[in-house]
N, CA, C and O atoms as a Tripos MOL2 file, in Angstrom:
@<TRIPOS>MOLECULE
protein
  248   247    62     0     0
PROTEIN
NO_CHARGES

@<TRIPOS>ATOM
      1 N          11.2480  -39.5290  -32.5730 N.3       1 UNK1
      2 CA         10.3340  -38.7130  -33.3480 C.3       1 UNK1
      3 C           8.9210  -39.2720  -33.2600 C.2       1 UNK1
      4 O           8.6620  -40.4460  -32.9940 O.2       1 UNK1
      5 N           8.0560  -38.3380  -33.5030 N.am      2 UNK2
      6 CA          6.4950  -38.7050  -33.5300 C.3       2 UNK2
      7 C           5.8610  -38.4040  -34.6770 C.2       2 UNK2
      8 O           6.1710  -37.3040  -35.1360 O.2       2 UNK2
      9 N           5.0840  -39.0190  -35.2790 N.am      3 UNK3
     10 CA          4.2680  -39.1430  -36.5950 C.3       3 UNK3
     11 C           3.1320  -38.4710  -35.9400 C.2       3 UNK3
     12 O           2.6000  -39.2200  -35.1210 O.2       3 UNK3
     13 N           2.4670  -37.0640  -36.0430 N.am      4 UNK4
     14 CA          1.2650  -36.9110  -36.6670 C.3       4 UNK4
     15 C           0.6130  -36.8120  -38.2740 C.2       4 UNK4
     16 O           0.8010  -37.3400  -39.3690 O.2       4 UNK4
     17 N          -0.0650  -36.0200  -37.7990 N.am      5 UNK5
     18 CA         -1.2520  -35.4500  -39.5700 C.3       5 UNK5
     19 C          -0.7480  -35.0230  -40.6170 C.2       5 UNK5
     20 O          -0.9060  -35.3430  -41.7950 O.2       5 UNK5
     21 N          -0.0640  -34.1980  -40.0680 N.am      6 UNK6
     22 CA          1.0700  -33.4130  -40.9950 C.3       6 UNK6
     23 C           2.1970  -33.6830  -41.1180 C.2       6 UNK6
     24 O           2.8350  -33.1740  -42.0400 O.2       6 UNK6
     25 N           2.8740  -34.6910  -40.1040 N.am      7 UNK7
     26 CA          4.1050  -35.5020  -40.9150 C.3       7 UNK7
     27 C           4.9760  -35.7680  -39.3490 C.2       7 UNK7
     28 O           4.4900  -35.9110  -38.2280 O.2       7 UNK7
     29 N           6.1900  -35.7680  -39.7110 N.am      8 UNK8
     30 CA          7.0430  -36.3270  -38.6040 C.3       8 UNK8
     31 C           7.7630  -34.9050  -37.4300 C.2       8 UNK8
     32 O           8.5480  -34.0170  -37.7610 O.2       8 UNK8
     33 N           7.1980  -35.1300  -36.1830 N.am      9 UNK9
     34 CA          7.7700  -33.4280  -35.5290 C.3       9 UNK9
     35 C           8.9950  -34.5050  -34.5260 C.2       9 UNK9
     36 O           9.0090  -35.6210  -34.0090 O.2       9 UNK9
     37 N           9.9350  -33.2830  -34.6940 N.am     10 UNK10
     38 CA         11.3440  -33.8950  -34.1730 C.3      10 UNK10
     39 C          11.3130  -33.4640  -32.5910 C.2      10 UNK10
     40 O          10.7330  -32.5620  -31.9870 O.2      10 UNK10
     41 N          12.0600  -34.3540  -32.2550 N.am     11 UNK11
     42 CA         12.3350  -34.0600  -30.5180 C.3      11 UNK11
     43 C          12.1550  -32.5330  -30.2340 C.2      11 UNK11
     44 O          11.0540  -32.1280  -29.8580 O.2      11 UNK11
     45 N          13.3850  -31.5240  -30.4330 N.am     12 UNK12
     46 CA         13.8760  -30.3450  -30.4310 C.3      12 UNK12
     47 C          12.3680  -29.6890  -30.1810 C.2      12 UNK12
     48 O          11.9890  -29.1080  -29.1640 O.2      12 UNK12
     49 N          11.5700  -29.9630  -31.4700 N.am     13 UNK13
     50 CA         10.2480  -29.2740  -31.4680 C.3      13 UNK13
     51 C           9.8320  -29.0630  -30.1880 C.2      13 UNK13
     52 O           9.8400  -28.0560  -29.4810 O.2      13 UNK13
     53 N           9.3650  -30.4980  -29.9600 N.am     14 UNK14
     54 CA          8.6540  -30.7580  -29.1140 C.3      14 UNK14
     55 C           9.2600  -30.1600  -27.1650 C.2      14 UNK14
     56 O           8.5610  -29.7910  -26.2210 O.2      14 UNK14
     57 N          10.0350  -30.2400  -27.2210 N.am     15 UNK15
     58 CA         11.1670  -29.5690  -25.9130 C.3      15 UNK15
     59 C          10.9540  -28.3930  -25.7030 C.2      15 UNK15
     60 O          10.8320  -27.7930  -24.6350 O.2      15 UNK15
     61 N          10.8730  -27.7870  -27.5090 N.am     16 UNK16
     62 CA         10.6480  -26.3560  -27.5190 C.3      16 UNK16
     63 C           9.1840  -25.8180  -26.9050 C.2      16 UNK16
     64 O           9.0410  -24.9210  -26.0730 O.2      16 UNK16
     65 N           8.0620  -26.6750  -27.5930 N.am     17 UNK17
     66 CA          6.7510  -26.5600  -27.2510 C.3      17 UNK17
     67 C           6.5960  -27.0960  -25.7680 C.2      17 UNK17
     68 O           5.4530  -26.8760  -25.3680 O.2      17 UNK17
     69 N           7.1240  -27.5160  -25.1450 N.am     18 UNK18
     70 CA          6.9670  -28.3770  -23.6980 C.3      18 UNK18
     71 C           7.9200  -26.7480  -22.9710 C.2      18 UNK18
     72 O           7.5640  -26.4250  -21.8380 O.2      18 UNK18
     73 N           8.6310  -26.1820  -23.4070 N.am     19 UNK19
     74 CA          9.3660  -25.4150  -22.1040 C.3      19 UNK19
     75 C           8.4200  -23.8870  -22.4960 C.2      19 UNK19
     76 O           8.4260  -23.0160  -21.6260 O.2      19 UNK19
     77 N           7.5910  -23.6050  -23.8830 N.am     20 UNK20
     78 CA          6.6000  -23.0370  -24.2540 C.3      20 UNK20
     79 C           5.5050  -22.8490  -23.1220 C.2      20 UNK20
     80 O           5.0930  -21.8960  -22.4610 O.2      20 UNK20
     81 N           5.1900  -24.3900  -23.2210 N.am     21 UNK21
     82 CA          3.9560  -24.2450  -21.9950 C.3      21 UNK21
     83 C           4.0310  -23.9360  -20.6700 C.2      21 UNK21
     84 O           3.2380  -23.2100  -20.0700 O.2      21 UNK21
     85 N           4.7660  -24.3610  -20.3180 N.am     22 UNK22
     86 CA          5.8750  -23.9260  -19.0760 C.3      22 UNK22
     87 C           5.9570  -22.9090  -18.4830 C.2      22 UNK22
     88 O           5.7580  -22.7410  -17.2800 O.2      22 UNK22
     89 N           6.2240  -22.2190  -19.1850 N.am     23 UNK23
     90 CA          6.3640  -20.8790  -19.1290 C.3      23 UNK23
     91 C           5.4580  -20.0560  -19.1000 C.2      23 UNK23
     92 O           5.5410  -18.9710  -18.5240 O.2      23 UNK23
     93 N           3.9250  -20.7000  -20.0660 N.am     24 UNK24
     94 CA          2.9110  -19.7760  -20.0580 C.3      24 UNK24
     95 C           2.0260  -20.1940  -18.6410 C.2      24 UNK24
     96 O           1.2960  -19.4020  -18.0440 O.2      24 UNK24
     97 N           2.2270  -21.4090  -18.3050 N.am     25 UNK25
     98 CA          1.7890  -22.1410  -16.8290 C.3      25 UNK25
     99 C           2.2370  -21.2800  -15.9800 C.2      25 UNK25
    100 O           1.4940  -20.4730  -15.4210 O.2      25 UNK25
    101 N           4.1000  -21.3800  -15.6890 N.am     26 UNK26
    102 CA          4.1120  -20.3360  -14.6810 C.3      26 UNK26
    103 C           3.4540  -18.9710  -14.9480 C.2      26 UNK26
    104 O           2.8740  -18.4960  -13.9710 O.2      26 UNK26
    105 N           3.4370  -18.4060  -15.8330 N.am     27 UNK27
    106 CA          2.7610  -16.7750  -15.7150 C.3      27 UNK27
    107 C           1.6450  -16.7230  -15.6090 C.2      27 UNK27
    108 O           1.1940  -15.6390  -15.2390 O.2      27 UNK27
    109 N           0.6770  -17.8520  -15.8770 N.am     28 UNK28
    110 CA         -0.7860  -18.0550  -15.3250 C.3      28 UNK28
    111 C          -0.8070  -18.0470  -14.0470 C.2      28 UNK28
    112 O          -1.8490  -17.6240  -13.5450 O.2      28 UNK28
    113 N           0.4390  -18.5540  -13.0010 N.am     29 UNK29
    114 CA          0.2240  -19.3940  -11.5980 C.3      29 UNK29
    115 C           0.3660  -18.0370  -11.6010 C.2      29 UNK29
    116 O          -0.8000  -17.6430  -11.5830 O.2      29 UNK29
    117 N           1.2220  -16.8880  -11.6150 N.am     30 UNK30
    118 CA          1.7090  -15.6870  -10.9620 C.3      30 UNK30
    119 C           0.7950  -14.6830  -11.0810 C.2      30 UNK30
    120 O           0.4150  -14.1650  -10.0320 O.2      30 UNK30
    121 N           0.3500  -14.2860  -12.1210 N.am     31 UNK31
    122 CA         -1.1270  -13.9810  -12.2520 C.3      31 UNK31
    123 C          -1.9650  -14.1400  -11.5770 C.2      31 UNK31
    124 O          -2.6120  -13.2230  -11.0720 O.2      31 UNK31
    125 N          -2.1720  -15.3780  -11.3910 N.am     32 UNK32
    126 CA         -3.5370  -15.8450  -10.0240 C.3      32 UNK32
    127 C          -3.6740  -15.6790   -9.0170 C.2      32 UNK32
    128 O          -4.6060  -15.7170   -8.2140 O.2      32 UNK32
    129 N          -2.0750  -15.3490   -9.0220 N.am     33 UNK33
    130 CA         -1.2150  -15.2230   -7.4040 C.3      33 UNK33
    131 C          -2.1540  -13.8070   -7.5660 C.2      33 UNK33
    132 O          -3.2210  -13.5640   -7.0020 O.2      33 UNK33
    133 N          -1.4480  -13.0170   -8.4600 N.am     34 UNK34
    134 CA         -1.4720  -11.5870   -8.4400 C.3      34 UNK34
    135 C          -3.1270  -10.9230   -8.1940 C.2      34 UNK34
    136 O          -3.5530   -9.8570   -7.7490 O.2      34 UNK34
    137 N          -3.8330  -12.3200   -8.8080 N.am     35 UNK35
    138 CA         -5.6050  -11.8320   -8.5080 C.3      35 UNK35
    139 C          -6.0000  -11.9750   -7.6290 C.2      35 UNK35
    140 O          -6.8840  -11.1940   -7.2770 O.2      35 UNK35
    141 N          -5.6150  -12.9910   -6.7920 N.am     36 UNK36
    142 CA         -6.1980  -13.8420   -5.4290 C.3      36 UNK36
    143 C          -5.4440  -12.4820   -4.4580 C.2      36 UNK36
    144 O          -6.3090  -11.8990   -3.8040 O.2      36 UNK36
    145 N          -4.5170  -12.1050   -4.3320 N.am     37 UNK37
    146 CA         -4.2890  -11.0750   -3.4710 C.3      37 UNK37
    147 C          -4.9960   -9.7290   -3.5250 C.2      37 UNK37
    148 O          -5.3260   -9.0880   -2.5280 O.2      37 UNK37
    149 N          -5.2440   -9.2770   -5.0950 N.am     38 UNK38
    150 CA         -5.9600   -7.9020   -5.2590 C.3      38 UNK38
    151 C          -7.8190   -8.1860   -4.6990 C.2      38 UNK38
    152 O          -8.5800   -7.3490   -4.2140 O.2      38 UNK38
    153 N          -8.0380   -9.3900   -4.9490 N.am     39 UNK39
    154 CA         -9.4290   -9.9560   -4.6900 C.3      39 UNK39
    155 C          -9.5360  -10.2150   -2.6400 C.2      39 UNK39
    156 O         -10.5390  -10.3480   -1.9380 O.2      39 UNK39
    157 N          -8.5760  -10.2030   -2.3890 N.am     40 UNK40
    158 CA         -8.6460  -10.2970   -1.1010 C.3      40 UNK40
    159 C          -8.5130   -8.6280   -0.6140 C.2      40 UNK40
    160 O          -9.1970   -8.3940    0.3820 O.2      40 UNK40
    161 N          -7.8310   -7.5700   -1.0920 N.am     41 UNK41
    162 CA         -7.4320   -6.0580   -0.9340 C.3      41 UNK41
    163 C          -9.1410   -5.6830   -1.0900 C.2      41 UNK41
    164 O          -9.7150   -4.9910   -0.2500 O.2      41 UNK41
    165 N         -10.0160   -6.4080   -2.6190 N.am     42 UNK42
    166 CA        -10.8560   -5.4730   -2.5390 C.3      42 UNK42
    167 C         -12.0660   -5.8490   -1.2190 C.2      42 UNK42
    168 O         -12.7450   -5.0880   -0.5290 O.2      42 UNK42
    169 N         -11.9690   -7.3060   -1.2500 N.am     43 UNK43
    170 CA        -13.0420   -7.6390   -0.0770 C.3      43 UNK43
    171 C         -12.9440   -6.8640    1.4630 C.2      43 UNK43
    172 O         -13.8960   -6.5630    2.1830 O.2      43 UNK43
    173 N         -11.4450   -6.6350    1.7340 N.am     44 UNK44
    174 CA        -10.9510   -6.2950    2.8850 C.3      44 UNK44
    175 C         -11.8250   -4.6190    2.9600 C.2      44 UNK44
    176 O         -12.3740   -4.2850    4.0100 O.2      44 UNK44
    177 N         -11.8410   -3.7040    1.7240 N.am     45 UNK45
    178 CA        -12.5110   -2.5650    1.4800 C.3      45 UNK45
    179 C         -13.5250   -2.9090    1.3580 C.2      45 UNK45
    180 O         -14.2310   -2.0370    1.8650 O.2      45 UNK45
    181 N         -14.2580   -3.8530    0.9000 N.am     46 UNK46
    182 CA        -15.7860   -3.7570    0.8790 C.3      46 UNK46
    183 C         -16.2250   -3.6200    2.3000 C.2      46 UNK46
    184 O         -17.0780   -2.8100    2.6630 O.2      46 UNK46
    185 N         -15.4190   -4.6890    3.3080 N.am     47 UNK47
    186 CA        -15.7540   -4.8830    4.5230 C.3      47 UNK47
    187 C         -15.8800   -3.1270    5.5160 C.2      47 UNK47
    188 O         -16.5460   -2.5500    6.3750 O.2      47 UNK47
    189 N         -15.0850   -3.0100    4.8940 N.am     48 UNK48
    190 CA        -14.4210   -1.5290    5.3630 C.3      48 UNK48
    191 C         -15.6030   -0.0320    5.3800 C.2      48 UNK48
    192 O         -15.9290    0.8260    6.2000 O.2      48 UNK48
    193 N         -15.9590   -0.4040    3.8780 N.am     49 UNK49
    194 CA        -17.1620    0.5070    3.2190 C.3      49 UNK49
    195 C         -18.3830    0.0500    4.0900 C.2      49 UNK49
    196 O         -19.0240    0.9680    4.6010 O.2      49 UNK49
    197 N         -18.7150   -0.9740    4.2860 N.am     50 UNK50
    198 CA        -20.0630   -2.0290    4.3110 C.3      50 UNK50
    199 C         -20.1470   -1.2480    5.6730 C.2      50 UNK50
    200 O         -21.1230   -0.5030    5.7580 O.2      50 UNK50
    201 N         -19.0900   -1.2920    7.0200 N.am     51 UNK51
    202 CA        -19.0120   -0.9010    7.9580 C.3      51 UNK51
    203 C         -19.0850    0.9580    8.4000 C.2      51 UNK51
    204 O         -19.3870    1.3750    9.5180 O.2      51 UNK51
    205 N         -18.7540    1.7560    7.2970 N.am     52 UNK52
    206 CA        -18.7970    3.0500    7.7500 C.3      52 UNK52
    207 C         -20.3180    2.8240    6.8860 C.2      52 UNK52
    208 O         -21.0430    3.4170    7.6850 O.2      52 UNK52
    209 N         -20.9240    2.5210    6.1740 N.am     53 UNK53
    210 CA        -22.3300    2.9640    5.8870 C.3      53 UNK53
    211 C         -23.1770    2.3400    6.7710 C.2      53 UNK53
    212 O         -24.0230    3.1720    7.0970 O.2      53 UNK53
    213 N         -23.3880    1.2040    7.3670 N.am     54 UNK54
    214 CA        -23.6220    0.8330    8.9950 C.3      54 UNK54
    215 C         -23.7680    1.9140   10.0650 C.2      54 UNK54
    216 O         -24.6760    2.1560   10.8600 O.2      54 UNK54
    217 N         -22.4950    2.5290    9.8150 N.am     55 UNK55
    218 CA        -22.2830    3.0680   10.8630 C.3      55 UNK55
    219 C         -22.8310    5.1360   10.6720 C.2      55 UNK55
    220 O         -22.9460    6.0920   11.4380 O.2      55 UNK55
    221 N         -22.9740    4.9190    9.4540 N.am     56 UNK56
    222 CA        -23.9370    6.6840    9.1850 C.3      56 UNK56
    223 C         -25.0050    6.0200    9.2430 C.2      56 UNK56
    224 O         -25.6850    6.8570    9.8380 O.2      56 UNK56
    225 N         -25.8600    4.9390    9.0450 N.am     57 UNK57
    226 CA        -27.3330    4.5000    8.5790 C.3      57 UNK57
    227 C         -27.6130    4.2700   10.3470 C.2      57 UNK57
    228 O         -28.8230    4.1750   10.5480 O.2      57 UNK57
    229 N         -27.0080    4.1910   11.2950 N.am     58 UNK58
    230 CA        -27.8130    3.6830   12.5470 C.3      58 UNK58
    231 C         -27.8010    5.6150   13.2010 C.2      58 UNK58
    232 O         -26.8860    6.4350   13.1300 O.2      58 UNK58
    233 N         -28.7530    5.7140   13.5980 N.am     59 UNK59
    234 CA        -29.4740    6.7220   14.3260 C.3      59 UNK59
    235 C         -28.0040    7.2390   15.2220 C.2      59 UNK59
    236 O         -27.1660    6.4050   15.5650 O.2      59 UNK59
    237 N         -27.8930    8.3410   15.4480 N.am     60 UNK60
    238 CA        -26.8860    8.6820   16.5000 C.3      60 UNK60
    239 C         -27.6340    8.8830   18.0560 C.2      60 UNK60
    240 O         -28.8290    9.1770   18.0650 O.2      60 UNK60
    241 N         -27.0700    8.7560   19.0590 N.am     61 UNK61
    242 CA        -27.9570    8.8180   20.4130 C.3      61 UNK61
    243 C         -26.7550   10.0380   21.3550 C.2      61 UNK61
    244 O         -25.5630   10.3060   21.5030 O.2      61 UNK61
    245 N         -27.6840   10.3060   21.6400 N.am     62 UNK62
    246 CA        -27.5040   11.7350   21.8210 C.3      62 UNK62
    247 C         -27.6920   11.7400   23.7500 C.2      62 UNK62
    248 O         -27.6080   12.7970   24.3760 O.2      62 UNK62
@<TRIPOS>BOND
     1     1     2 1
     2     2     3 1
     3     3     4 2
     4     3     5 am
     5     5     6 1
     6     6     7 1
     7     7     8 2
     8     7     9 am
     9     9    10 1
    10    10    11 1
    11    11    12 2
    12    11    13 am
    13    13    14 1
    14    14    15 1
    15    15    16 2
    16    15    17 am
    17    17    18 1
    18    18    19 1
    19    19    20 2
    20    19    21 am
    21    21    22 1
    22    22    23 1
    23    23    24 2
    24    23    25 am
    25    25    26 1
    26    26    27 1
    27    27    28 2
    28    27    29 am
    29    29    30 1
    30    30    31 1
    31    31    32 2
    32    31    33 am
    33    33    34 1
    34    34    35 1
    35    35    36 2
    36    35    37 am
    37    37    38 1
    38    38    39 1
    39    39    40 2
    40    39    41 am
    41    41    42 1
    42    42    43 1
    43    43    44 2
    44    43    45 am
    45    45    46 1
    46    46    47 1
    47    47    48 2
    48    47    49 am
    49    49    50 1
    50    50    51 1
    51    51    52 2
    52    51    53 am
    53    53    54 1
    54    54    55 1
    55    55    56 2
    56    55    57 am
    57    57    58 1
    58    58    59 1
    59    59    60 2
    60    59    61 am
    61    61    62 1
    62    62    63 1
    63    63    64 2
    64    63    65 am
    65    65    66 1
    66    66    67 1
    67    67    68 2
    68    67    69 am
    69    69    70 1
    70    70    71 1
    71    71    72 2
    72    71    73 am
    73    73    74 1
    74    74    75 1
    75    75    76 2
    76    75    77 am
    77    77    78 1
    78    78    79 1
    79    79    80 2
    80    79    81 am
    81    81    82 1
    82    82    83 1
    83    83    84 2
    84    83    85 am
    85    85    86 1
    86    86    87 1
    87    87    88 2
    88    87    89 am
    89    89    90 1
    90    90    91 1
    91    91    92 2
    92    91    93 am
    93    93    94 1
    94    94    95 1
    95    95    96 2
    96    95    97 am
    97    97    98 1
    98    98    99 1
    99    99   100 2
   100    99   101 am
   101   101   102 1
   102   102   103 1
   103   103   104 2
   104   103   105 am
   105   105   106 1
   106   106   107 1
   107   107   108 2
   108   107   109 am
   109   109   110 1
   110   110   111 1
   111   111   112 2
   112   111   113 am
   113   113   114 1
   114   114   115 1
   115   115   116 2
   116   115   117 am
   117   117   118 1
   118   118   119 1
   119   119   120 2
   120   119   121 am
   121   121   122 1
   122   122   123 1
   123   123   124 2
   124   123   125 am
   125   125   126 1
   126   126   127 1
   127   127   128 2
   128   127   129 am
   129   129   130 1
   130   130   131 1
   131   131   132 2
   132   131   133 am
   133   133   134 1
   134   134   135 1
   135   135   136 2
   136   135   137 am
   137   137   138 1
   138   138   139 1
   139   139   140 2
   140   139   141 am
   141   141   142 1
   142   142   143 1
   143   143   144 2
   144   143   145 am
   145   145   146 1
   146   146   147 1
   147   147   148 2
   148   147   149 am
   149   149   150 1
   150   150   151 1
   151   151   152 2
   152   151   153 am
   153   153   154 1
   154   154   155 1
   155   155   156 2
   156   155   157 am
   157   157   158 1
   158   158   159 1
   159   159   160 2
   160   159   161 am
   161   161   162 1
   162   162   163 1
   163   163   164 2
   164   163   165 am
   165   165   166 1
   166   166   167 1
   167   167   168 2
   168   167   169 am
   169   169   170 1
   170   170   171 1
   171   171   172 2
   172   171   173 am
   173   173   174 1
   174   174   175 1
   175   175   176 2
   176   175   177 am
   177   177   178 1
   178   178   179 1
   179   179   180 2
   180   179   181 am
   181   181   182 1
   182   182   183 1
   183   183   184 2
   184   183   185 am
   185   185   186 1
   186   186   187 1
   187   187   188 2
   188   187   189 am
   189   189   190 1
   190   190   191 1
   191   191   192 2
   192   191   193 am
   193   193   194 1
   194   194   195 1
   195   195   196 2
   196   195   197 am
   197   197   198 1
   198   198   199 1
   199   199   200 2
   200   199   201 am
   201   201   202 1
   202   202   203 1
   203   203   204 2
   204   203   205 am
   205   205   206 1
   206   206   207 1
   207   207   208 2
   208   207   209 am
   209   209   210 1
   210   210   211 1
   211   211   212 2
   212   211   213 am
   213   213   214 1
   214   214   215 1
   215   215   216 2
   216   215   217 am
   217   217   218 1
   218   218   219 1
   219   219   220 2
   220   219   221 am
   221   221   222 1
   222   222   223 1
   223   223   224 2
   224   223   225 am
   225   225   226 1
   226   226   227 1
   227   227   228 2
   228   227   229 am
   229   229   230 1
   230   230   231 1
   231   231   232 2
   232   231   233 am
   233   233   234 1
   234   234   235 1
   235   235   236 2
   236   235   237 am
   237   237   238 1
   238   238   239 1
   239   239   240 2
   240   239   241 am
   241   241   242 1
   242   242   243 1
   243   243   244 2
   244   243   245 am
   245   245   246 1
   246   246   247 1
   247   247   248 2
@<TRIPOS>SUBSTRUCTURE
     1 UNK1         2 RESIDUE 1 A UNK
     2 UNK2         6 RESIDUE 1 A UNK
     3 UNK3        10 RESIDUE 1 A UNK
     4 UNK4        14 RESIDUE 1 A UNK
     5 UNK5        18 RESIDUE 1 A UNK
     6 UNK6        22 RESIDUE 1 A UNK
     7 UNK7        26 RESIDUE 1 A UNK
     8 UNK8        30 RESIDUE 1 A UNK
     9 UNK9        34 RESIDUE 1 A UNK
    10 UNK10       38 RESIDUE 1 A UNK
    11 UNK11       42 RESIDUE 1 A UNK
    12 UNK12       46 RESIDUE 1 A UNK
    13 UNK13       50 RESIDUE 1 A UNK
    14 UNK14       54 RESIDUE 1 A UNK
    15 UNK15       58 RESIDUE 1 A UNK
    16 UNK16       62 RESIDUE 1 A UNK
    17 UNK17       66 RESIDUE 1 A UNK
    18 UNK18       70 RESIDUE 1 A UNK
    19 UNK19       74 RESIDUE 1 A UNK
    20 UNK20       78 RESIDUE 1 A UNK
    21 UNK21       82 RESIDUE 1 A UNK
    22 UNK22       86 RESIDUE 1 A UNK
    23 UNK23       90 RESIDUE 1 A UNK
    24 UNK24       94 RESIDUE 1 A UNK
    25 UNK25       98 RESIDUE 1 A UNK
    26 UNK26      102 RESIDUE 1 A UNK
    27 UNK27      106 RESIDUE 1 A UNK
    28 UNK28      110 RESIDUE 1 A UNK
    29 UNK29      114 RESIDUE 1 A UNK
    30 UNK30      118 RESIDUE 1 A UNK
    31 UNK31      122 RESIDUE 1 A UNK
    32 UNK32      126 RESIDUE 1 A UNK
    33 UNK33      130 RESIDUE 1 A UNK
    34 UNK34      134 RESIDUE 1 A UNK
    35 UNK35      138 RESIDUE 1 A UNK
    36 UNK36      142 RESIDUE 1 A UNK
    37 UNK37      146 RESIDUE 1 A UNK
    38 UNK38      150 RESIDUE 1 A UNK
    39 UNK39      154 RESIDUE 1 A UNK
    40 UNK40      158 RESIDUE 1 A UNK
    41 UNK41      162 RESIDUE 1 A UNK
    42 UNK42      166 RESIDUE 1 A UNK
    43 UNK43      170 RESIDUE 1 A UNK
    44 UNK44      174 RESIDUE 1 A UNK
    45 UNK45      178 RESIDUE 1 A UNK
    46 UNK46      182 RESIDUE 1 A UNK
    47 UNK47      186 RESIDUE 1 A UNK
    48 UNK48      190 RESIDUE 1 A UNK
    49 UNK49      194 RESIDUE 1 A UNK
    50 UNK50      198 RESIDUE 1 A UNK
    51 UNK51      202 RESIDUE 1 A UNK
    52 UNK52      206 RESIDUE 1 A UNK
    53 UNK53      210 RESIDUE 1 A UNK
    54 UNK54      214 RESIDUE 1 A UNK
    55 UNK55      218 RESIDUE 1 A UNK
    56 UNK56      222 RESIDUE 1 A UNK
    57 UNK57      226 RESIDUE 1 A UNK
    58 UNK58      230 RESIDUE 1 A UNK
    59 UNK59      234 RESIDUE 1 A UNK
    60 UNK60      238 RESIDUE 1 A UNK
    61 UNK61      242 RESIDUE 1 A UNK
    62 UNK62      246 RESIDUE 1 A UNK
């Protein structure tokens, strides 16, 4: 057991709060996962956009 402020927190607690974080860790990592891929989808379209307005903005030759 551990003594804080508010008094004595038992093992169990603490296991509980440790597989708590855990858990909110992994769904942060999967998340990030989930941003880092949509953040790569939108750059891939910017590239995409950036290139057809390039490509109306240069003069056509005839």
């Amino acid at each position: 057991m551990l003594l804080n402020s508010t008094g004595v927190i038992a093992k169990s607690q603490r296991e509980e709060e440790s597989a708590l974080l855990r858990r909110k860790v992994e769904e942060l990592n999967k998340n990030t996962a989930r941003l880092i891929v949509e953040a790569g989808k939108l750059i891939q379209e910017s590239k995409q956009l950036s290139a057809q307005i390039k490509s109306l903005e240069t003069p056509a030759r005839s």
